[in-house]
N, C-alpha and C positions, 0 to 999 in steps of 0.2 A: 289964412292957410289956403293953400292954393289947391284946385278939385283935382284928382288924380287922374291922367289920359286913360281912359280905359280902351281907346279905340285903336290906338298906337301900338298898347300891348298887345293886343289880340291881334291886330294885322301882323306884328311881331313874329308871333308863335305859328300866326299861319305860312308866314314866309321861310319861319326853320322847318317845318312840316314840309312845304313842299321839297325845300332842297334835299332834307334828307330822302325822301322817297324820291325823287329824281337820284340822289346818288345810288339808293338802293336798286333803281329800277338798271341804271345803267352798269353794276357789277354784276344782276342778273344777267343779262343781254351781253356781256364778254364772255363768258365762258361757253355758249353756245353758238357763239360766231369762231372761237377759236380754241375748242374743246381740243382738237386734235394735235395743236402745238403743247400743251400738255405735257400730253402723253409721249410724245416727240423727244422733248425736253427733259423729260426722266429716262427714255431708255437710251439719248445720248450719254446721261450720268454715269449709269449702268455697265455702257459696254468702255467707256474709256477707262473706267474702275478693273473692267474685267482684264484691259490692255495692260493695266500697268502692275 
């Protein structure tokens, strides 16, 4: 029976760890580089709603 990698798995889990916190880090850091298109963004909704 053949001995199970245990070194592969745990570099594994730490290579999805990081990627997830690198994704989470970087949807942090969008909305505070571009909080104010937002807001932009809905009261363009708004006033063409109001238009029509």
């Amino acid at each position: 029976m053949a001995k199970p990698n245990y070194s592969f798995e745990k570099r594994k889990k730490e290579l999805e760890r990081q990627k997830k916190k690198d994704e989470k880090k970087a949807r942090k850091s969008e909305p505070n580089s571009d909080g104010s298109e937002e807001t932009e963004g809905a009261e363009g909704q708004e006033t063409a709603a109001e238009e029509a």
